[in-house]
ROGUDO-224022 format. One record per residue (C-alpha): y, z, x; residue in three letters. Coordinates in steps of 0.05 Angstrom, whole numbers, padded with zeros to 5 digits, always signed. Each point is the difference from the previous one (the first is absolute). Last residue first. Layout:
# residues N
YZXala;...
//
This chain:
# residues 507
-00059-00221-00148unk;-00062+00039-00030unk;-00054-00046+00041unk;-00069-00017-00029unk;-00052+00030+00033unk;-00050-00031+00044unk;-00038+00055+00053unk;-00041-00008+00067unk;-00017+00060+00038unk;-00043-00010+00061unk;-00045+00059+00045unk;-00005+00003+00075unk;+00000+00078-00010unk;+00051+00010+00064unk;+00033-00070-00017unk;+00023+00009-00071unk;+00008-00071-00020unk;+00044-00004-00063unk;+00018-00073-00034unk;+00055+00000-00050unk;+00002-00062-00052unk;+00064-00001-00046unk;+00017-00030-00061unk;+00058-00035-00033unk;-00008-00076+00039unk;-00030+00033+00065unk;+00025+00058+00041unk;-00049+00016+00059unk;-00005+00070+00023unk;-00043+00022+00064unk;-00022+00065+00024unk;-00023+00028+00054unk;-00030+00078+00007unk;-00013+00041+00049unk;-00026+00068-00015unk;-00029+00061+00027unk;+00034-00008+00074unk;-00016+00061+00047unk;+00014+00071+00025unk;-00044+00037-00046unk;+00051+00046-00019unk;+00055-00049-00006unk;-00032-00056-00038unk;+00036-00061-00002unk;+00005-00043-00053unk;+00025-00084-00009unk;+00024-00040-00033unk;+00018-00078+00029unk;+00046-00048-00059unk;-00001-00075+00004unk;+00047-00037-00061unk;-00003-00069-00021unk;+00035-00034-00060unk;+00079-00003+00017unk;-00021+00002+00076unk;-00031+00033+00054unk;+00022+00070-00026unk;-00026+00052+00046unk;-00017+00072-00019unk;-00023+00059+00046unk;-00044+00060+00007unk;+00001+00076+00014unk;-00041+00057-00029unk;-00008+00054+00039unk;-00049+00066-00024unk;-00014+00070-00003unk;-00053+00038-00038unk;-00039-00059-00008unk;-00011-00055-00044unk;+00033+00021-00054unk;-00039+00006-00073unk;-00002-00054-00050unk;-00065+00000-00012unk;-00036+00037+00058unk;-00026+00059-00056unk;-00028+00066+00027unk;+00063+00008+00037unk;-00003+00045+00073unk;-00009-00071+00048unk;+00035-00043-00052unk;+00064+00027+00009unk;+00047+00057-00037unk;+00032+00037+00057unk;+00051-00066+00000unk;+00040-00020+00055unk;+00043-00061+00003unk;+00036-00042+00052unk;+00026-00063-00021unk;+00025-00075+00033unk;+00024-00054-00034unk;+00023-00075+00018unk;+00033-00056-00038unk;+00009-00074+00026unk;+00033-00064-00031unk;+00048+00016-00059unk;+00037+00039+00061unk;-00021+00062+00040unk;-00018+00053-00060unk;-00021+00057+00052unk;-00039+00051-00042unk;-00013+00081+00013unk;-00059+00043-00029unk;+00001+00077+00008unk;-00059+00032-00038unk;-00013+00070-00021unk;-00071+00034-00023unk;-00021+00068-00018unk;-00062+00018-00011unk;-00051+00049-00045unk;-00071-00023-00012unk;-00037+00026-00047unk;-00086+00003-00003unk;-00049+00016-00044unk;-00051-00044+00033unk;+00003-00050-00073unk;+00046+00031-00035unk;+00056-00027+00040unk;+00073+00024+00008unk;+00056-00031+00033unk;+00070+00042+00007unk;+00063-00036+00031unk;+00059+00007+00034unk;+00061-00056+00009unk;+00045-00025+00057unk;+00040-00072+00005unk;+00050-00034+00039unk;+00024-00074-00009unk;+00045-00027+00062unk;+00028-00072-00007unk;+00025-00043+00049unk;+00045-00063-00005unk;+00061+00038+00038unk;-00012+00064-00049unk;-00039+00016-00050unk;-00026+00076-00015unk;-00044-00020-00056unk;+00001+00048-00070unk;-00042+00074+00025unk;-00064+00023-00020unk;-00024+00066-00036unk;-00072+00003-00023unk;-00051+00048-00036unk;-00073-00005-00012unk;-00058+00013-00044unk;-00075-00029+00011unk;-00052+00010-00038unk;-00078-00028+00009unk;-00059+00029-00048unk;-00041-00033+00044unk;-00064-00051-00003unk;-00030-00020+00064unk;-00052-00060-00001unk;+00039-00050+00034unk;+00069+00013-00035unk;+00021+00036-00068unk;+00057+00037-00016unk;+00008+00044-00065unk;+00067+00017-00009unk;+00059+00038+00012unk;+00075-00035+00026unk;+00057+00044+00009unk;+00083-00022+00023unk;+00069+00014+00026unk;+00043-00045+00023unk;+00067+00027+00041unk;+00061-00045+00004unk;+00059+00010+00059unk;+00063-00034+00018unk;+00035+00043-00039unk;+00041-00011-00069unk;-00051+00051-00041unk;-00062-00002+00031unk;-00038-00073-00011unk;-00053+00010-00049unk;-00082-00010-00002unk;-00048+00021-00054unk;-00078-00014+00004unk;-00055+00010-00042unk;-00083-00013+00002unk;-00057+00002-00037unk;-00069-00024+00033unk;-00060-00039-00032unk;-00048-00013+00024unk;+00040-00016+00062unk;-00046-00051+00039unk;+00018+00009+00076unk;+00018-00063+00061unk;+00009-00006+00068unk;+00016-00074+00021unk;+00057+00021+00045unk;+00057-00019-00056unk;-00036+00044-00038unk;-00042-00011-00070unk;-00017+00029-00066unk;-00046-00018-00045unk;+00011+00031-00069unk;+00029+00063-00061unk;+00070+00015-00005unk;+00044+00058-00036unk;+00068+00002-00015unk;+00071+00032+00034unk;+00063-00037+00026unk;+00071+00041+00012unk;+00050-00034+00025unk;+00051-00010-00071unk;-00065-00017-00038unk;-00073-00016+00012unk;-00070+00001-00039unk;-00063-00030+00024unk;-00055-00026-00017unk;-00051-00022+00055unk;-00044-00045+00015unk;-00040-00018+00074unk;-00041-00063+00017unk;-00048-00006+00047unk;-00056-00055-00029unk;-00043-00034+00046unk;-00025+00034+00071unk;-00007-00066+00032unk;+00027-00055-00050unk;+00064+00042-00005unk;+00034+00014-00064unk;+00064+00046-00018unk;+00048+00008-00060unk;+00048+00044+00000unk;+00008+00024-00071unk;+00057+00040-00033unk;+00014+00027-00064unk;+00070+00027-00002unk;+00043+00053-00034unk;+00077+00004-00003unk;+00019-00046-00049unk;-00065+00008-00033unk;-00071-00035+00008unk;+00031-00055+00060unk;-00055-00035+00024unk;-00005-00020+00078unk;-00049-00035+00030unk;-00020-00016+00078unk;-00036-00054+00022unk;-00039+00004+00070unk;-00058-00056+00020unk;-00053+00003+00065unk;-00030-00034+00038unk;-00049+00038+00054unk;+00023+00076-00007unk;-00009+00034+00074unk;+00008-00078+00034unk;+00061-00010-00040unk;+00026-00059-00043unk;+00045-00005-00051unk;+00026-00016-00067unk;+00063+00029-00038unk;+00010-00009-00072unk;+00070-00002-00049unk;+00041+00050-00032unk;+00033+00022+00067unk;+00042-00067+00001unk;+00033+00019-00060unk;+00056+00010+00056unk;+00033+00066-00024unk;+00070+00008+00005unk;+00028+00032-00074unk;-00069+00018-00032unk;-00047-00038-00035unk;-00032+00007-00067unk;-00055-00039-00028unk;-00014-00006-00078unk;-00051-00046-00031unk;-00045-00004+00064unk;-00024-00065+00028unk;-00058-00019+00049unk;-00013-00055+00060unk;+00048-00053-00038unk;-00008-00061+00043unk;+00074-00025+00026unk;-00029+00009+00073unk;-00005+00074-00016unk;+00023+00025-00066unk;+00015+00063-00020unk;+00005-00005-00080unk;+00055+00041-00042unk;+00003+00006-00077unk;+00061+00042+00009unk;+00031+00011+00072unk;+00055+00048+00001unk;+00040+00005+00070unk;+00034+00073+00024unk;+00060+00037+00029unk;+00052-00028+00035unk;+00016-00041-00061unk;-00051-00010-00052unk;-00043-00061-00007unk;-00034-00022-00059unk;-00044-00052+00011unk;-00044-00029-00065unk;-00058-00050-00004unk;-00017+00017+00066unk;-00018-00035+00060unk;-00009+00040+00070unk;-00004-00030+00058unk;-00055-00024+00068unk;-00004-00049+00047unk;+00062-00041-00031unk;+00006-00078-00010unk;+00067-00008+00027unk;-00014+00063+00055unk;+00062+00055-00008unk;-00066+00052-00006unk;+00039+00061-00030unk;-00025-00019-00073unk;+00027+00002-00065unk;-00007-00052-00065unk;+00026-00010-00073unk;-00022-00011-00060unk;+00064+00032-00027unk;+00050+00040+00050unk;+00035+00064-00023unk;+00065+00028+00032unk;+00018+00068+00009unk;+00060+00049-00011unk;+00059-00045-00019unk;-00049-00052-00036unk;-00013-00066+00031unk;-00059-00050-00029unk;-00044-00042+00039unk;-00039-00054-00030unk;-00060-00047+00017unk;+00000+00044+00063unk;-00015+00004+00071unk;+00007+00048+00054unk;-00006+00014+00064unk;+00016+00065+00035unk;+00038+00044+00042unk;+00060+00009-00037unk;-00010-00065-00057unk;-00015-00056+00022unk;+00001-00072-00024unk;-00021-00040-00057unk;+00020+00004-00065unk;-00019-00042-00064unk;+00054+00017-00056unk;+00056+00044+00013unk;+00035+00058-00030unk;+00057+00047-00018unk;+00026+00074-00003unk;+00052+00027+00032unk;+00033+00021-00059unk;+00074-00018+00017unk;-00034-00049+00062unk;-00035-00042-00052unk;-00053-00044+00031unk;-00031-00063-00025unk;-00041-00041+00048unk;-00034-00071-00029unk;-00044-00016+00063unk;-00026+00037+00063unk;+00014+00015+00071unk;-00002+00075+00028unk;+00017+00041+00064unk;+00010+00078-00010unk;+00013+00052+00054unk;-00018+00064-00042unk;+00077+00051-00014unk;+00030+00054+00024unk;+00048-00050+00032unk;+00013-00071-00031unk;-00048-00049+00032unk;-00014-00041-00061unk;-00014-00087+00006unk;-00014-00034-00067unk;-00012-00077+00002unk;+00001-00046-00066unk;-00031-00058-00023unk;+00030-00031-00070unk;+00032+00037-00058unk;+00043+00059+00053unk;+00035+00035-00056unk;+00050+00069+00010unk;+00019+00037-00055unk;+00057+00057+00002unk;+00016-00013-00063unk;+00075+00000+00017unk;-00018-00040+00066unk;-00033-00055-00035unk;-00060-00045+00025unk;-00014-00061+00036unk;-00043-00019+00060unk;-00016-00066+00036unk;-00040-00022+00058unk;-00024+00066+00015unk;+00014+00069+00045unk;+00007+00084-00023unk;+00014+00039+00072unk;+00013+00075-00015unk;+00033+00044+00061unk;+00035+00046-00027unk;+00067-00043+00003unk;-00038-00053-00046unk;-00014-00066+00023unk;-00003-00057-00062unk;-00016-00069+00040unk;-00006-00059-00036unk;-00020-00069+00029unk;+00020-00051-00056unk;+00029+00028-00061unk;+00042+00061-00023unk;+00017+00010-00075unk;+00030+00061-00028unk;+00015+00036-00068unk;+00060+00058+00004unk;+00020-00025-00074unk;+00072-00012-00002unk;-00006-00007+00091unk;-00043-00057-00004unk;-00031-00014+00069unk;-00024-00067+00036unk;-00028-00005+00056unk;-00027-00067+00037unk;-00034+00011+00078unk;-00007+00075-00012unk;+00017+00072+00030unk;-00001+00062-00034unk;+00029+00068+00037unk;-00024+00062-00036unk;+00034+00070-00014unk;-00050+00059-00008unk;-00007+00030-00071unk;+00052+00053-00020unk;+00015+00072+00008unk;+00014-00019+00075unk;+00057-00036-00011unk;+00009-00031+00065unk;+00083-00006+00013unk;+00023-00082-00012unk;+00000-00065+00040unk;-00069+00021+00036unk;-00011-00045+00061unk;-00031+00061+00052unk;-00047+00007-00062unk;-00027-00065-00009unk;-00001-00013+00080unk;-00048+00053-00006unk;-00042-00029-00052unk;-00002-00059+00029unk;-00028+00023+00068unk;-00053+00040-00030unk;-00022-00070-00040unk;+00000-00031+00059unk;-00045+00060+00039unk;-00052-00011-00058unk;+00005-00086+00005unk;-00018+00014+00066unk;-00051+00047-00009unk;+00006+00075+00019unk;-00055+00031+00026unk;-00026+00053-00029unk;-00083-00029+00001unk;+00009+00005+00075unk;+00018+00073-00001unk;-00054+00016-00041unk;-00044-00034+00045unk;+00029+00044+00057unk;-00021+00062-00042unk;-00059-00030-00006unk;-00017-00005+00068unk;+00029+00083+00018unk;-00056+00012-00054unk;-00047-00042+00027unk;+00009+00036+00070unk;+00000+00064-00028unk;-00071-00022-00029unk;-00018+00008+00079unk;-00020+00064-00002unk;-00070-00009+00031unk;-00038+00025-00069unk;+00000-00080-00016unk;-00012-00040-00069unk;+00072-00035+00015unk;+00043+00016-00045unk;+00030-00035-00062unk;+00055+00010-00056unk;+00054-00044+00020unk;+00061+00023-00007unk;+00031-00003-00074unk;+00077-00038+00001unk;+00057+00013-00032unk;+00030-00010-00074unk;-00029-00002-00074unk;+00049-00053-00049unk;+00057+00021-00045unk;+00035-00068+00003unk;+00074+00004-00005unk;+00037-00060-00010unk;+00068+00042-00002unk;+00062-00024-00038unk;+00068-00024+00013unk;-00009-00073-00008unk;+00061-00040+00006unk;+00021+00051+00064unk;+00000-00054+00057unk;+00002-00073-00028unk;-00017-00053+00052unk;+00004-00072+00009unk;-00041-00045+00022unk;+00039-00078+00009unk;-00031-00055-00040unk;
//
C-alpha cells in the first residue's frame, strides 16, 4: 500500500513534563596547582558532547518544521499543537472522530513530539491516543528534557495530558531509566519499579532502583524505597531519597585510592535530609596508615546563605590536614543587583586541632569577584577579598588582603590551558595552621590539558613561587575513562609522591 499522510487529524500536544539539561561533572583533581579549571573547562566540553543531537533527534526537528511551513489553516495558539500522522493502512470515521492507522506509524507533532508503532488507534474527540503493541516516544519540544523511550501498551490523552506505558526503557534528560510503568501527569511523571543511572553501560556500573520515581520538571526526582546498587548488588537503601534537577547520583557512591602520605584509602560521602532545609552530613574517610579521617557536619542552607556546625578529619589538597572539634560556621554569597559582580561573605570559630597544638581558630572574611570576561576562546576571572584569622593558641591575628587574576584558553575539545597570578597576605609562613592556607604570599599557577582520546586525558600543574624565585609544584596527571568510572593517576614530581583514585563517573 501507498503511505499516506493526514496533517491536522490530531490537534493535540503529547506533552511530557519531564526534567531538562545537563549536570557537569562534579570532580577535581585533588591538586592546590589550579588546574581544577582545567576539569571544569573538560566537563563543560562533556556537556557539550552529551547535547548532541541524534539523528533520529535532528529528524524529528526537521519534521516539525516542515509541519509548520505546511500549515493549511492560521495556528490557534489557545489550542494543542497540530500533528501530521502517517501510516501504511488508515482509516478514519468522521461520525465518531475514532481512527485506525496500521503498519509503520508515524504521529509528528509541530512541537516537536515523535509517538512510533506498528499500529495505533484512538479518537480525536476524546482526544485518546493507543499504541497496544511496542511503541517509540521521541520529545525535543523547547523548554522541555530530550526524551527517548520504547515500551508496550501506551495511552496518552493530549486534552489532559495524561497517559502511560508499561515496561520503559530509554532516557530521560540526562539519564537512564527503566520502568515496569510510567505514568504522565501535566506537572510530573511517576515511574514504578523502576531504574536511573547516568552509566549508558547495558549492564550498568552503578543506579538507583526504587519502588517509586517521581520526577518533577526542572526541578526535582523522588525516589521512595530506593537502593544504590553497584553491579546490580544492592550496597544500602533508604526509604525516601531526593534528587535535584541535574545531579549525576554518581556522588552517592565510594572512591578508592592510593597515596604514599595515606596508603589505601576509601571516601563515601552521606547525605540525610532532617528538614527541607536542614542536612545531616557524613564524609566518610579511611586510610590503612593513619585510619579513620572522616568529618560531619549539619548544616542548614537557603536562598545563598549556608550555616551549621561540624566536628572531623580534615584534609588539603597538599596533604595538610586539622581535626575541627568541632567548629561552626556560615556563609552568604549574592550577585549585586544586575552587575557583573557577587560578594561572599563568611565566619568560621572553632576548636582546631593538629600535631599537638590546640587553638581556639576563627577566621572571617569578605569577597567580591567578577562573572568571566570571555572572549575569542579565553576567559578572564578576577577576584579580591580581606580577611581576619585569629588563634588562641599564640594569641595571634592576621589581617590580609588577597586578589587573584586567572585567565583560560579553551583551544578545541582537545587542549585547554590556564595561567593565574594571585597574592594573598594570608600564607603559611605567618598562619599557625598550613591547612588550607596559600603557599606563599605571591604565586603562578599555570598548566595544561590534552585530550588523547574519548577515554584518555594528560594534564601538567604546576606553581611557581615568586619570592623565592623557584618552582613549588609540578604535577602530572593522567585520566583514563573506563566502562562508567574513571581512574586518575597524580605524580607530583618535586615530592616524588603517587596519587591513585577509582570513583565512579557522574556523566
Amino acid at each position: 500500500m501507498n503511505r499516506h499522510k493526514l496533517a491536522g487529524l490530531l490537534a493535540a500536544a503529547v506533552m511530557l513534563p519531564l526534567p531538562s539539561g545537563v549536570a557537569l561533572a562534579a570532580y577535581h583533581s585533588d591538586s592546590d596547582t589550579g588546574v581544577s579549571v582545567l576539569d571544569y573547562i573538560e566537563d563543560r566540553h562533556r556537556s557539550e558532547r552529551e547535547n548532541r543531537l541524534s539523528d533520529e533527534q535532528k529528524k524529528l526537528l526537521e519534521d516539525a518544521k516542515a509541519l509548520e511551513k505546511n500549515l493549511r489553516y492560521p495556528l490557534d495558539k489557545t489550542k494543542a499543537m497540530p500533528v501530521a500522522f502517517e501510516g501504511d493502512d488508515l482509516t478514519y470515521d468522521e461520525r465518531d472522530g475514532s481512527f485506525v492507522a496500521k503498519g509503520h506509524v508515524d504521529i509528528v507533532q509541530m512541537d516537536a513530539h515523535r509517538f512510533q508503532g506498528a499500529e495505533v488507534n484512538g479518537n480525536t474527540k476524546t482526544q485518546d491516543v493507543y499504541v497496544p503493541d511496542k511503541a517509540h516516544m521521541l520529545q525535543m519540544t523547547p523548554g522541555q528534557s530530550r526524551i527517548t523511550l520504547d515500551g508496550y501498551k501506551a495511552h496518552y490523552n493530549y486534552g489532559k495530558s495524561t497517559g502511560e506505558m508499561d515496561n520503559i526503557k530509554g532516557k530521560v534528560g540526562n539519564k537512564y531509566v527503566t520502568g515496569k510503568r510510567i505514568e504522565f501527569y501535566p506537572d510530573r511523571i511517576v515511574i514504578y519499579e523502576g531504574t536511573q543511572t547516568k552509566c549508558g553501560a547495558k549492564n550498568p556500573d552503578y543506579q538507583l532502583k526504587a519502588k517509586k520515581i517521581t520526577v518533577y520538571p526542572n526541578d526535582k526526582t523522588v525516589l521512595e524505597n530506593v537502593k544504590f546498587c553497584i553491579r546490580g548488588k544492592t550496597i544500602y537503601s533508604r526509604k525516601y531519597y531526593e534528587q535535584k534537577a541535574n545531579e549525576s547520583g554518581a556522588e552517592n557512591y565510594p572512591k578508592i585510592g592510593y597515596d604514599n602520605n595515606d596508603g589505601v584509602w576509601v571516601e563515601w560521602a552521606f547525605s540525610h535530609p532532617v528538614t527541607k532545609k536542614v542536612a545531616a552530613n557524613a564524609n566518610l574517610h579511611v586510610t590503612t596508615k593513619d585510619g579513620w579521617r572522616s568529618n560531619y557536619n549539619v548544616t542548614w542552607s537557603n536562598a545563598g546563605m549556608r550555616t551549621g556546625v561540624t566536628y572531623g578529619h580534615f584534609e588539603d589538597g597538599d596533604s595538610n590536614w586539622i581535626k575541627k572539634q568541632p567548629s561552626v560556621f556560615w556563609s552568604y554569597g549574592h550577585k549585586i543587583g544586575d552587575t557583573h559582580l557577587n560578594y561572599g561573605l563568611s565566619a568560621e570559630y572553632g576548636r582546631w586541632y593538629n600535631k599537638g597544638i590546640h587553638s581556639n581558630h576563627g577566621k572571617y572574611s569578605i569577597s567580591l569577584s567578577r562573572d568571566a570576561i570571555r572572549f575569542n576562546r579565553f576567559a578572564l576571572r578576577l577576584s579580591t577579598g580581606y580577611s581576619v584569622t585569629t588563634e588562641s593558641y599564640n594569641e595571634s591575628q592576621v589581617n590580609g588582603w588577597s586578589w587573584s587574576a586567572l585567565l583560560t584558553k579553551d583551544f578545541d575539545e582537545r587542549w585547554a590551558a590556564y595561567a593565574g597570578y594571585y597574592y594573598s597576605q594570608s600564607n603559611k609562613k605567618n598562619s599557625l595552621f598550613k591547612y588550607d592556607t596559600a603557599d606563599t604570599a605571591r604565586r603562578i599557577d599555570c598548566g595544561l590539558s590534552y585530550r588523547l582520546d574519548s577515554k584518555n586525558r594528560f594534564v601538567v600543574g604546576s606553581r611557581y613561587d615568586m619570592e623565592a624565585r623557584k618552582w613549588l609544584k609540578v604535577d602530572y596527571y593522567w585520566y583514563h575513562d573506563f566502562h562508567c568510572t574513571q581512574m586518575i593517576v597524580r605524580y607530583r614530581s618535586k615530592e616524588n609522591s603517587w596519587n591513585i583514585r577509582w570513583q565512579f563517573t557522574p556523566w
